[in-house]
C-alpha positions in Angstrom: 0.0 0.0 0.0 1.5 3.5 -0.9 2.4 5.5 2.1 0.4 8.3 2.2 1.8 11.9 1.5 0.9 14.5 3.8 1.8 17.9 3.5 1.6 20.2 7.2 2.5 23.7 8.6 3.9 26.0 6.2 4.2 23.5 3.2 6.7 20.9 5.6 5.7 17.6 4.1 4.7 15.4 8.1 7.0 12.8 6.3 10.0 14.3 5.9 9.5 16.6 9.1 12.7 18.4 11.2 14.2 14.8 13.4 13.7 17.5 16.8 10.7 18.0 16.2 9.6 14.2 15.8 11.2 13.8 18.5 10.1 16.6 21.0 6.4 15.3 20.0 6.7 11.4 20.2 8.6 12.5 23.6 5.7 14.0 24.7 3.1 11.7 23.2 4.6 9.3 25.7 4.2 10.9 28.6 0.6 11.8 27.6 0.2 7.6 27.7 1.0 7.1 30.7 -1.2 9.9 31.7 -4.5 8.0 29.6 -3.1 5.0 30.9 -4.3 7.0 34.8 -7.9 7.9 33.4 -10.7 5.2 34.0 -13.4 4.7 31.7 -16.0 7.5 33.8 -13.0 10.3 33.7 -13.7 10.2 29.9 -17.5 9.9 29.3 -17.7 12.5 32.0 -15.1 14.8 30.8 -13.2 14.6 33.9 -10.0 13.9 32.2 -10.2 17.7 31.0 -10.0 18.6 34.6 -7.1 16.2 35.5 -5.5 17.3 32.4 -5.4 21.1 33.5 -4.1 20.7 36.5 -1.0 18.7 35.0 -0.9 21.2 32.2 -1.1 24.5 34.0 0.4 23.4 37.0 4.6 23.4 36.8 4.0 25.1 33.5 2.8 28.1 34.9 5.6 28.8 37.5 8.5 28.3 35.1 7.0 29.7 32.2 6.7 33.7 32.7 7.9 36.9 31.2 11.6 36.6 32.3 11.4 33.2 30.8 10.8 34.6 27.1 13.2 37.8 27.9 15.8 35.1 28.4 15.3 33.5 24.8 14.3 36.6 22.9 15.5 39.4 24.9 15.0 42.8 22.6 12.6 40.6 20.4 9.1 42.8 20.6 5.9 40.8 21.5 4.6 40.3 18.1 7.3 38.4 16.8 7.6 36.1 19.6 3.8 35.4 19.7 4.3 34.6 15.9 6.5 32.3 16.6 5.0 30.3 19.3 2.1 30.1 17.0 3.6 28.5 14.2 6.1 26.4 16.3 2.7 24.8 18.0 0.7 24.3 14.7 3.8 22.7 13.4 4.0 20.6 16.4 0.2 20.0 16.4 -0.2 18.8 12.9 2.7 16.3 12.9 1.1 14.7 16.2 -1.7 14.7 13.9 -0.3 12.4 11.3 1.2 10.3 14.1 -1.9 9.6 15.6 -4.0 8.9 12.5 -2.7 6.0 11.5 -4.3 3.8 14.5 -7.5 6.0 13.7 -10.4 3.4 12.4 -13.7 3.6 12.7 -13.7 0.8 15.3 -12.2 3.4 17.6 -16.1 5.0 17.5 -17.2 1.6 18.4 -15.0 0.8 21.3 -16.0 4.5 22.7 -19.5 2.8 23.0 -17.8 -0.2 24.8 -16.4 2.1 28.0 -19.5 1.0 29.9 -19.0 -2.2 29.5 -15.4 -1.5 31.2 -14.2 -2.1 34.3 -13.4 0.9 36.4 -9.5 0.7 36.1 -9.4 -0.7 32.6 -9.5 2.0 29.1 -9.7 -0.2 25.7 -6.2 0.2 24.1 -8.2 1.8 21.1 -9.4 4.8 23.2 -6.0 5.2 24.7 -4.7 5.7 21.4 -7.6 8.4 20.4 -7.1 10.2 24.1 -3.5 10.6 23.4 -4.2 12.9 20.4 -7.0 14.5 22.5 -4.9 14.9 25.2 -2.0 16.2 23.2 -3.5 18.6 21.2 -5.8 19.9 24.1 -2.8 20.3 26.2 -0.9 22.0 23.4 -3.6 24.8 23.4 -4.5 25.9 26.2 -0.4 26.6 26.7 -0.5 27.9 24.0 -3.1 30.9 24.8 -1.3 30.8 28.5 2.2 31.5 26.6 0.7 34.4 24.7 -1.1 36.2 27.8 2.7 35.9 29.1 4.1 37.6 25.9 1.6 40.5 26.0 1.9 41.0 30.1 -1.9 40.0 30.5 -1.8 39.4 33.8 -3.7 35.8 34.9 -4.4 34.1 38.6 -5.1 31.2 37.2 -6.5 30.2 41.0 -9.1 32.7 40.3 -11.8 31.0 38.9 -12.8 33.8 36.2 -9.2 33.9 35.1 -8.9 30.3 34.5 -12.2 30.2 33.1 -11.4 33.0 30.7 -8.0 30.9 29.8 -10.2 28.2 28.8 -12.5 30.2 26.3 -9.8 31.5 24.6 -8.0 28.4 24.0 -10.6 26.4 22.9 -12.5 29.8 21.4 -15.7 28.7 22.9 -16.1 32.3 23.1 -17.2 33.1 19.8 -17.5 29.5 18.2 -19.5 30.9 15.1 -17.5 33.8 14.3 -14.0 31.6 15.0 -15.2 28.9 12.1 -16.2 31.9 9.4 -12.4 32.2 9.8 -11.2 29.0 9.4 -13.2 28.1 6.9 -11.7 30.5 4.2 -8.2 29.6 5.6 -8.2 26.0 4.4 -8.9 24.3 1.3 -12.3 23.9 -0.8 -12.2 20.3 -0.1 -11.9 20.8 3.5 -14.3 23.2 4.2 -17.7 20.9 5.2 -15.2 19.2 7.7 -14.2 22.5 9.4 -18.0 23.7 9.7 -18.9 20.6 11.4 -16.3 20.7 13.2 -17.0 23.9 14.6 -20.7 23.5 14.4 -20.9 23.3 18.3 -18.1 25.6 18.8 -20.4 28.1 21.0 -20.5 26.4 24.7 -21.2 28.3 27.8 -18.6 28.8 30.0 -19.0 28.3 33.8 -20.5 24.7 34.1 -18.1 23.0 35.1 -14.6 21.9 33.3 -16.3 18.5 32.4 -18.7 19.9 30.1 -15.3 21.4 28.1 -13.8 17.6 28.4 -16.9 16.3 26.9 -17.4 19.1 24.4 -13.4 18.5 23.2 -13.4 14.7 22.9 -17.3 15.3 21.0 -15.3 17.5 18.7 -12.3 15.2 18.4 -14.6 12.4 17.1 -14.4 14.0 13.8 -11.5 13.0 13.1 -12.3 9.3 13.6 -15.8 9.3 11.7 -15.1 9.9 8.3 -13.7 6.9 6.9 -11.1 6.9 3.7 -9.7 10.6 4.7 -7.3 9.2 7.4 -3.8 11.0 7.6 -4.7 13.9 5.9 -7.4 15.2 7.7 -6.5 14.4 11.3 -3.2 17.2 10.3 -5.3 19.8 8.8 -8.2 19.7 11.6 -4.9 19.5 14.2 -3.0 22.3 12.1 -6.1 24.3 12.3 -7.6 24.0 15.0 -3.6 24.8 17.0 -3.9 27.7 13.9 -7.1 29.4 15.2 -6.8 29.0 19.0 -3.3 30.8 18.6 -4.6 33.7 16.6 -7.6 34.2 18.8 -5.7 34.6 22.0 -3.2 37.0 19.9 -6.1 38.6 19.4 -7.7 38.6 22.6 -4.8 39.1 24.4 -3.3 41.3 22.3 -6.3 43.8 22.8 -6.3 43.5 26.6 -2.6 44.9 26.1 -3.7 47.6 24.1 -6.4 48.5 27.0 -3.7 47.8 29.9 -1.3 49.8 28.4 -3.9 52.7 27.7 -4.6 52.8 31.3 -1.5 52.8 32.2 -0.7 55.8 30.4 -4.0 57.9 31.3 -2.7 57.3 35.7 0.6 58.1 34.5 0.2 61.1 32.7 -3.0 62.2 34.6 -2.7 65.7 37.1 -6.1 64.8 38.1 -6.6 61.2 39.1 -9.7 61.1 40.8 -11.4 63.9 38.2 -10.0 61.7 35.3 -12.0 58.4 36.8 -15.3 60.5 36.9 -15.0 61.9 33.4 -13.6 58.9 32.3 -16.8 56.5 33.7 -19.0 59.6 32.6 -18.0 59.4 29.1 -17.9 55.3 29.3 -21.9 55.6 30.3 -22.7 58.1 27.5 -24.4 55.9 25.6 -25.8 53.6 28.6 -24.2 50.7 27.3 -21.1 48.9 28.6 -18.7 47.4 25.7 -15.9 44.4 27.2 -13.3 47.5 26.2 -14.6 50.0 28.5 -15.1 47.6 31.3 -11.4 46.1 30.9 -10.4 50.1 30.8 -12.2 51.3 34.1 -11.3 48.3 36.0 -7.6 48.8 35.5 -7.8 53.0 35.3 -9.3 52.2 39.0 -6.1 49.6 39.8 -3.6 51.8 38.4 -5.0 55.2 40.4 -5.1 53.8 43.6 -1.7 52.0 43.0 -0.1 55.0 41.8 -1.8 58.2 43.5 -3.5 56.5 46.1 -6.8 57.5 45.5 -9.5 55.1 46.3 -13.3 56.7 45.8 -15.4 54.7 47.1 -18.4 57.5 46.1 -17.7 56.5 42.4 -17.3 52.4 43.5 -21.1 52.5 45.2 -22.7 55.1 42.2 -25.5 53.3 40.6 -26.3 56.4 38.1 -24.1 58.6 36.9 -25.1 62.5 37.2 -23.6 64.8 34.5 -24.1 67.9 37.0 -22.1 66.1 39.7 -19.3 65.6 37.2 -19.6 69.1 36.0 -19.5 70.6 39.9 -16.3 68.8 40.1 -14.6 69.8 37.1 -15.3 73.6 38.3 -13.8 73.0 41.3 -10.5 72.3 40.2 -8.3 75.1 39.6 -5.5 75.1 36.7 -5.3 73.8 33.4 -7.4 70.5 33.0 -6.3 70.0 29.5 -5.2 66.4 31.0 -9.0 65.7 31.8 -9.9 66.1 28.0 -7.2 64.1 26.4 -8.4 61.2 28.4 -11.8 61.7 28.0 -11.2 61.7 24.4 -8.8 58.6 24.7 -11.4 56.7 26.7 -13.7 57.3 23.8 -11.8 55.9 21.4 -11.2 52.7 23.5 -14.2 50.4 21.9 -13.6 51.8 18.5 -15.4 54.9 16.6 -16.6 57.5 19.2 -20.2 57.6 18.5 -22.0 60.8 19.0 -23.2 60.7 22.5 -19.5 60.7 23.5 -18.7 63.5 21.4 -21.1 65.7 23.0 -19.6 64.7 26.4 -16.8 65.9 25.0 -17.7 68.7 23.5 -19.4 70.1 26.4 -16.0 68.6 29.1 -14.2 70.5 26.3 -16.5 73.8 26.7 -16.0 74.1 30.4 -12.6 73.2 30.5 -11.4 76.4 28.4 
């Protein structure tokens, strides 16, 4: 039987790939089987081995692997580049794990998933250790991957806070924005591919918050894929891997790469700001414009609040318990500072421009801050 061609990141035929990388990736694969080898049948049809998995994944990761950690390998390098990088190093990586895996793939795999039942508590069919490795790997591979690029863009994550860990999760796996994610992919890889890729993501929306096994479940559901269409073998379990590593990287350089953009906005309003506490009320006064709250503005006034009290030590706890904003209250306060507030209208404007276009109700805040301040 001819040995089947496969062609994987950036035109690197999974045949002929770099002996390091074969070997980093089998090296790994390994150590991934003996971690199957640990799950019982219930961890997987629960999705419980998601859980066990993040806590191996995250856990010595995430000490050693921080911003003085990248500084040491690409000192000088800007944040861009490095992400860029990562990206295609992990997509490389993913895809020739991909054609590893595929060649135990066979539609009795689906079969013997039916089987776990049947099993006995401490026994896994050798088939379904073979498919959780690739799950495993792959999953694992991703949700560093978005940890690595937070790192890179100095996105600061607790991930023993619940919402951070959570928020980790969504952008690895983009369960965020499932349906816009797939639109993406979907013109990224070839014609022939294309009906794969939107089932694949078909389910790609899942709410976050109940519980990690849901995303266990949801991930192995979506891994199935790859398994259930018989005669495409090799060739499609390293384009859904390639693509799927692809797409997870370039939403959390997105994602991330925003929050950045919003931290370091923040940062320069408290630094350049001779009115701290006046710039938090114009600033939430302009935010509330328009009644509506976008993710940006949010992000923004959360850290503007951080970055005043670290750096001026002004805490207001007026403006913490204010359920509506008053225009005149703002305005009282503005005319009782003396001096040049030119400050207070460079951030107003700067706050406006956070979420995109300033729309009109936040000109006319403007306008009128703009008015009273000359």
């Amino acid at each position: 039987m001819a040995k089947a061609h496969t062609e994987g990141v950036d035109g690197i035929d999974i045949d002929d790939a770099n002996d390091d990388d074969r070997k980093v990736v089998e090296d790994e694969r390994a150590k991934l089987r003996d971690f199957v080898k640990g799950l019982s049948p219930d961890d997987i049809k629960s999705g419980g081995w998601f859980t066990k998995l993040s806590a191996q994944a995250l856990g010595s990761y995430t000490d050693k692997v921080n911003w003085q950690y990248f500084q040491e390998r690409y000192e000088g390098v800007p944040a861009d580049a490095i992400v860029d990088q990562r990206i295609r190093m992990a997509t490389r990586y993913a895809a020739l794990e991909g054609g590893l895996s595929a060649g135990a793939y066979s539609a009795a795999i689906i079969a013997t998933l039916g089987s776990l039942g049947g099993a006995s508590a401490a026994t896994v069919p050798a088939a379904v250790t073979t498919m959780m490795v690739d799950v495993a790997y792959i999953t694992r591979l991703q949700l560093r991957l978005a940890y690595d690029v937070a790192v890179l863009y100095r996105v600061p994550l607790d991930l023993s806070d619940p919402d951070d860990l959570w928020k980790l999760i969504r952008v690895a796996f983009t369960i965020k924005s499932g349906e816009a994610v797939s639109g993406g992919v979907v013109k990224a890889v070839p014609a022939v591919m294309r009906p794969v890729i939107k089932r694949f993501y078909s389910k790609g929306v899942l709410a976050a918050g109940k519980g990690l096994p849901v995303v266990g479940k949801f991930l192995l559901q979506r891994n199935v894929i790859k398994i259930g269409i018989p005669l495409v073998g090799v060739p499609l379990a390293v384009v859904l891997n390639r693509y799927t590593t692809l797409v997870a990287g370039r939403h959390a350089q997105a994602v991330f790469r925003n929050e950045a953009r919003v931290i370091e906005l923040a940062e320069n309003l408290s630094e350049w700001s001779r009115h701290p506490q006046l710039m938090l009320w114009v600033a939430w006064l302009v935010i509330m414009a328009d009644g509506k709250i976008t993710d940006d503005e949010a992000l923004l006034i959360r850290h503007l609040v951080r970055l005043v009290r670290d750096q001026h030590q002004v805490v207001d706890e007026q403006l913490a318990r204010l359920v509506d904003i008053d225009p005149d209250k703002v305005w009282r306060r503005l005319d009782a500072e003396p001096g040049n507030l030119s400050d207070v209208v460079d951030a107003a404007e700067r706050v406006a421009t956070v979420d995109g276009a300033v729309n009109t109700r936040e000109k006319a805040v403007i306008a009128e801050l703009r008015e009273r301040c000359t």
